[in-house]
MARGUFI-25363 format. One record per residue (C-alpha): x, y, z. Coordinates in steps of 0.05 Angstrom, whole numbers. Example, Ala and Ser with C-alpha at 12.3 -4.5 7.8 and 13.67 -1.06 7.14 Angstrom:
BEGIN
((246,-90,156))
((273,-21,143))
This chain:
BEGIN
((490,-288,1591))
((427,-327,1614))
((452,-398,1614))
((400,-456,1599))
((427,-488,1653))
((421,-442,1706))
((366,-426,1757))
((354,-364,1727))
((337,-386,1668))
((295,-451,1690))
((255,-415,1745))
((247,-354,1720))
((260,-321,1653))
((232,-393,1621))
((164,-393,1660))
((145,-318,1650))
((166,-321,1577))
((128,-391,1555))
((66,-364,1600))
((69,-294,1558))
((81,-332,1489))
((27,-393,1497))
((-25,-329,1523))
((-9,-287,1459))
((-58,-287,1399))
((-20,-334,1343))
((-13,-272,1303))
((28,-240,1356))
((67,-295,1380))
((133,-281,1328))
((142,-209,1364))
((134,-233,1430))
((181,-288,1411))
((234,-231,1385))
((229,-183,1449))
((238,-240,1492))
((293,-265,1455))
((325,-192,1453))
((321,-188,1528))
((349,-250,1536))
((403,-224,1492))
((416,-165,1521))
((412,-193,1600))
((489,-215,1582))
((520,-185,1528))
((494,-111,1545))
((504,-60,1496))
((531,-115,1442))
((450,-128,1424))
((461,-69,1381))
((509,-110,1334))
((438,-159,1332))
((405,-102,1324))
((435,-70,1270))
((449,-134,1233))
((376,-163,1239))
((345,-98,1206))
((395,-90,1151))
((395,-173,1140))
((320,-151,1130))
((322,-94,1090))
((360,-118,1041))
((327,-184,1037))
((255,-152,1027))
((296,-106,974))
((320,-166,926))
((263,-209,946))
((225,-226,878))
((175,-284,862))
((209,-350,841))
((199,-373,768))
((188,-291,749))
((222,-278,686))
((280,-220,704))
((317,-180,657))
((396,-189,654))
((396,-114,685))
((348,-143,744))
((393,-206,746))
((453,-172,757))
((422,-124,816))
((400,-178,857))
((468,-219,856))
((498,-144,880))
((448,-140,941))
((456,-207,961))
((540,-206,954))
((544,-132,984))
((499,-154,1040))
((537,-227,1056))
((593,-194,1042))
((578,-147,1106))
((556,-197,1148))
((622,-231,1134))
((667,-169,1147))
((622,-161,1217))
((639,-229,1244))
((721,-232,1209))
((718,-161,1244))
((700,-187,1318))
((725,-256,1319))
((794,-205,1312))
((773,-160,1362))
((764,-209,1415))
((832,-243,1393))
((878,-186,1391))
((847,-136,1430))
((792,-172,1478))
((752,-227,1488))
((692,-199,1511))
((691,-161,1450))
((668,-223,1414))
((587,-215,1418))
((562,-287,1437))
((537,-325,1383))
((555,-283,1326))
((570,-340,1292))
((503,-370,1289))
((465,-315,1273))
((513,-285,1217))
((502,-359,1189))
((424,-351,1192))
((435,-285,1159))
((479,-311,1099))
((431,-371,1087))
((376,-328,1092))
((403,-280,1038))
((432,-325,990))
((361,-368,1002))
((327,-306,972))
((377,-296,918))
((373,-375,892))
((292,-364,897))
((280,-408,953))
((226,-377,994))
((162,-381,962))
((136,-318,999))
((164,-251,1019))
((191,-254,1093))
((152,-203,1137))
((198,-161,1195))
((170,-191,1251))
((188,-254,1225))
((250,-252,1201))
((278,-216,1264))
((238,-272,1310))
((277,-326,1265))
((356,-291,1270))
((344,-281,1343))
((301,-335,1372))
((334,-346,1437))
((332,-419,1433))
((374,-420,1375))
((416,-357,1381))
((481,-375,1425))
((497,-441,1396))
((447,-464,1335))
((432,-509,1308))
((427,-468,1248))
((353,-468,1219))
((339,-446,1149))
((279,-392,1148))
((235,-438,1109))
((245,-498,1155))
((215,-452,1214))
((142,-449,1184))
((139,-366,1194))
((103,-373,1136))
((44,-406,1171))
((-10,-357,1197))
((-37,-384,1267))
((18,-424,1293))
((2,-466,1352))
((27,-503,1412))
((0,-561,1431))
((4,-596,1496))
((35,-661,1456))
((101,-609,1433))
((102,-578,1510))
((109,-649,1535))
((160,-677,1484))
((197,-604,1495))
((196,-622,1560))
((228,-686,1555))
((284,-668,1510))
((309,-598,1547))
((312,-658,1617))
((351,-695,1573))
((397,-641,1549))
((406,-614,1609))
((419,-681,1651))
((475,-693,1592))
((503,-621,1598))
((504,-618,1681))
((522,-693,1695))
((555,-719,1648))
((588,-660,1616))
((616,-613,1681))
((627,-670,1713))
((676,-714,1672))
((708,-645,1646))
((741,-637,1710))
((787,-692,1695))
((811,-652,1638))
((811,-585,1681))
((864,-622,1735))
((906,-655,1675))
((917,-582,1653))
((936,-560,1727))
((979,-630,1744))
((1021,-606,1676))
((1028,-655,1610))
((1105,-664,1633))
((1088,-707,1685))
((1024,-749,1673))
((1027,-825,1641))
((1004,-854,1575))
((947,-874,1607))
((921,-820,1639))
((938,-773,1572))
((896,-821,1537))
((837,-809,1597))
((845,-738,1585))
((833,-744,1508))
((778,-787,1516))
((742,-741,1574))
((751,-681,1534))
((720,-710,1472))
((663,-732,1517))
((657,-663,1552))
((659,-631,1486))
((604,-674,1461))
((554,-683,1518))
((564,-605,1532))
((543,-594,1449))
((496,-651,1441))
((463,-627,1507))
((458,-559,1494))
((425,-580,1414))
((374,-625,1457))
((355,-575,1504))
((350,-522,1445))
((311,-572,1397))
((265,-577,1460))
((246,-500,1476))
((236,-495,1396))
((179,-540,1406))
((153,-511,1454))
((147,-452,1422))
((113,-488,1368))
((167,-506,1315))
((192,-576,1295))
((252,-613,1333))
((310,-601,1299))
((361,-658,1304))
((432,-634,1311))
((465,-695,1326))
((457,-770,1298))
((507,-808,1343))
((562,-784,1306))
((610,-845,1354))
((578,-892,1310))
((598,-867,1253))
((631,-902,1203))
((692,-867,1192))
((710,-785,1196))
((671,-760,1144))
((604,-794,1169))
((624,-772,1236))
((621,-694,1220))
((554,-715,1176))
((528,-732,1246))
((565,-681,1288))
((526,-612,1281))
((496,-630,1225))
((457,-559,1216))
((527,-526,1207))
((558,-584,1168))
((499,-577,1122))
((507,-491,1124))
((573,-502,1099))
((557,-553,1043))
((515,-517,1011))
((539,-443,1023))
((610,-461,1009))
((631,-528,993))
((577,-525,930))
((584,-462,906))
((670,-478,896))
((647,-543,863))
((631,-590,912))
((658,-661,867))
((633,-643,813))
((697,-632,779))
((749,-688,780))
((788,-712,832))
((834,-657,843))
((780,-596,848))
((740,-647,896))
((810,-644,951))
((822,-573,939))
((746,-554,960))
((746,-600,1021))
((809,-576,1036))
((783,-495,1031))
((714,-518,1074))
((758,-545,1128))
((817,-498,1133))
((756,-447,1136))
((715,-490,1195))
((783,-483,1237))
((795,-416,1230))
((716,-399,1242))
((730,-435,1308))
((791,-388,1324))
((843,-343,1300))
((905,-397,1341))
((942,-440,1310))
((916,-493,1342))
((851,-479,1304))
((888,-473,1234))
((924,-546,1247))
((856,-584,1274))
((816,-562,1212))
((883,-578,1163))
((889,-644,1198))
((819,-666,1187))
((819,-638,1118))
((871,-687,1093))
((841,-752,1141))
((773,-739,1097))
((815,-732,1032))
((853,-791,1042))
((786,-833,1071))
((761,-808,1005))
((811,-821,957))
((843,-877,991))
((808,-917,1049))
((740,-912,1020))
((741,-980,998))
((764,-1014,1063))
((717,-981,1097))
((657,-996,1062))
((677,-1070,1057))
((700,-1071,1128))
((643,-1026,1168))
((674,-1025,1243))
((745,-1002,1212))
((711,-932,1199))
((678,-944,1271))
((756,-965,1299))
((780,-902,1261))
((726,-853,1293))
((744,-880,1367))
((825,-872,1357))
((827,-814,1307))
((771,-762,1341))
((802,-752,1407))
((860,-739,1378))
((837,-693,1338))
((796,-662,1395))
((864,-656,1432))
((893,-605,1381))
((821,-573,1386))
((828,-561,1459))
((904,-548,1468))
((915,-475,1441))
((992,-467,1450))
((1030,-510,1402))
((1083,-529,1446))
((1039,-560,1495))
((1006,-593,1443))
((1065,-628,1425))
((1092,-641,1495))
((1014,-674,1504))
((1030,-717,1446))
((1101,-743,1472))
((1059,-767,1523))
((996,-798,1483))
((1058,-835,1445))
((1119,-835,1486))
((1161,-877,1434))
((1159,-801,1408))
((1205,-774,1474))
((1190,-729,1531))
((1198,-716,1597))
((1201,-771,1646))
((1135,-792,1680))
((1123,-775,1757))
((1078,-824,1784))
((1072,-882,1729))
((1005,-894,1769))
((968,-843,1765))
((903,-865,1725))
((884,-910,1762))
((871,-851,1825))
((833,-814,1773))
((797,-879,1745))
((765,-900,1814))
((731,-832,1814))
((712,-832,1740))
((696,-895,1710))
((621,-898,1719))
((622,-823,1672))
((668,-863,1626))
((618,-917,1630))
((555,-879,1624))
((582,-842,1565))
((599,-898,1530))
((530,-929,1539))
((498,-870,1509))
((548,-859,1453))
((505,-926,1428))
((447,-903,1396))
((402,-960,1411))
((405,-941,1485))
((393,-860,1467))
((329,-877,1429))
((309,-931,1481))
((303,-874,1522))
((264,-836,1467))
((213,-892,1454))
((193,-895,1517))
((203,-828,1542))
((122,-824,1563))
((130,-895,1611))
((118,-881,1681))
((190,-910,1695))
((216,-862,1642))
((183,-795,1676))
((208,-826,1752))
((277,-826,1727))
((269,-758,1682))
((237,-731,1748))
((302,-747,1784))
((349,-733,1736))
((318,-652,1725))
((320,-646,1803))
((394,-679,1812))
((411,-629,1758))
((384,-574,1793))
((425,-595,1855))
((484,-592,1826))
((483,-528,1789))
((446,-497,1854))
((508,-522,1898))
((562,-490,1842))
((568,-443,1788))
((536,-452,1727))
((591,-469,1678))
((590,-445,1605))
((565,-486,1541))
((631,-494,1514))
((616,-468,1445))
((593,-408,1473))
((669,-384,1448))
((657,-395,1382))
């Protein structure tokens, strides 16, 4: 795969392509925009563009088959059809992605087709958005396969709904202002994915060679924290960088991330944390069961189902299974219980977020449950566990990582993220974006481009 964050990408396939699109008649630009993206595609996952393939033209197919004008009066007969395209057809799309993410887990992993995830979640929305009547006007081809496989968005989201893309617009144009602005937010990503995030991420990668037997409180508690920061600045990186090349391709930035560390409390948090897919899953599967609109009881078991669903979409381990159980009943009980201390006391929900999360993150990251629980003996030792080694042994790692620590802190504040933002067109602000693009580029040019972590999912 074609990594954002590697010189291929940067000096090569990005140039060409944006010189070929912004050259292209407006009319034209939605097929260059879906060849590109196929050969992007295809560059890494070979022969598995066929499963994007076949899934884009029968997504589209079946779509232009129960499309129908909103506010038309239907039969019951005509009713009933279009609710059997649109289930038959999610129904597929479903049974496709159940059908690899098992592949890759019991046969092989590089049976999993990168990004499947994503684009099987454009395809549901973009049937069930046909079936509830909310596009306005019938999709063409070209368009709907430029929107399930723009490359931008096609590894790792965010998740855009068909209608929030304008393809409806005839003409659509770049202008210099949204090349700029691109500009400025793929720097940012990238400085957030190649600095910050491969960089304090090999804390965690030595914590997991050392071995959780031996390392102290402290340093467990590093480890938590680093991976949570890793996991974040890798994601949030990735969204910025992606929310960047969509406008320079002429589509709005899409915001993936509100500073979900300053949330106040768990539930806010994953409001702010990829809020595209939060949003996909609120209103493909947490309202359709209900949502709350049923009494207390109905309100837990739906969360409950959205959650234990969000861990197994993330993987087929155990480890998966427990994260999305555990944060299932934390947002149940700061629903049911703890809602009114934390809206009368704002920094406990802020308190919980900063203790809670990485702990959560550690079960995310840790796939073999006895490890897990050897990592917590150590997070809480009162708990047991084997003796530590070298009572010490943060503070080595702490001399070489406290200004990541630091930095990510910093920018887990929002006022210093959209200080940034405000004055992104300064002189001072393109000196140090000028620096930070070409420090970037020295760093993935002297090692190996490493993976966006969600690449897996």
């Amino acid at each position: 795969m074609v990594l954002f964050s590697s010189m291929e990408f940067i000096f090569r396939f990005l140039p060409v392509f944006m010189i070929v699109y912004w050259i292209t008649p407006s009319r034209y630009k939605s097929a260059v925009l879906f060849g590109g993206s196929i050969l992007f595609y295809a560059s890494g996952e070979g022969l598995l563009v066929l499963v994007l393939l076949f899934t884009t033209l029968a997504n589209y197919l079946v779509g232009a088959v129960n499309w129908d004008k909103p506010g038309r009066r239907r039969s019951r007969g005509l009713k009933a059809q279009r609710r059997q395209y649109a289930l038959a057809m999610v129904g597929l799309d479903i049974a496709i992605l159940v059908g690899f993410k098992l592949l890759s887990a019991f046969v092989r992993p590089s049976l999993l087709p990168i990004g499947i995830s994503f684009y099987i979640f454009k395809m549901i929305s973009f049937q069930m958005d046909i079936y509830w009547d909310r596009l306005e006007e019938q999709p063409g081809f070209m368009d709907t396969a430029a929107y399930f496989t723009m490359f931008p968005q096609l590894t790792q989201g965010p998740i855009m709904r068909f209608q929030e893309g304008r393809f409806y617009q005839e003409g659509r144009r770049v202008t210099l202002r949204q090349v700029e602005s691109g500009l400025v937010y793929f720097v940012m990503g990238l400085g957030m994915k190649v600095l910050l995030a491969d960089r304090i991420g090999l804390l965690w990668n030595d914590i997991s060679r050392v071995g959780y037997d031996s390392i102290s409180t402290p340093l467990a508690w590093m480890g938590a924290f680093a991976y949570s920061f890793q996991l974040y600045f890798d994601f949030w990186g990735y969204s910025l960088m992606a929310g960047g090349l969509g406008m320079m391709l002429g589509f709005r930035f899409i915001e993936n991330f509100d500073h979900p560390y300053a949330a106040n409390g768990i539930a806010d948090f994953y409001r702010r944390w990829h809020k595209t897919l939060g949003a996909w899953f609120r209103d493909y599967i947490y309202i359709p069961l209900g949502g709350s609109r049923e009494g207390a009881l109905s309100t837990m078991g739906n969360l409950m189902i959205v959650w234990l669903l969000t861990g197994f979409w993330h993987g087929s381990s155990w480890n998966f299974i427990l994260w999305g159980l555990v944060l299932g009943v934390l947002i149940v009980m700061e629903k049911f219980i703890f809602r009114w201390f934390i809206d009368h006391i704002p920094f406990l929900g802020t308190i919980f977020v900063w203790i809670l999360i990485p702990l959560t993150w550690v079960i995310f990251a840790i796939t073999d449950l006895k490890s897990l629980v050897l990592y917590f003996t150590r997070l809480f030792p009162f708990f047991g566990g084997a003796v530590t080694v070298y009572s010490l042994d943060f503070v080595d790692y702490l001399k070489d990582y406290w200004p990541l620590f630091v930095s990510s802190i910093l920018l887990c504040v929002p006022s210093t993220f959209n200080l940034i933002v405000n004055f992104r067109k300064s002189r001072a602000a393109i000196i140090v974006l000028t620096v930070v693009f070409w420090i970037s580029v020295y760093f993935i040019n002297s090692s190996a481009a490493n993976a966006f972590m969600y690449f897996k999912f």
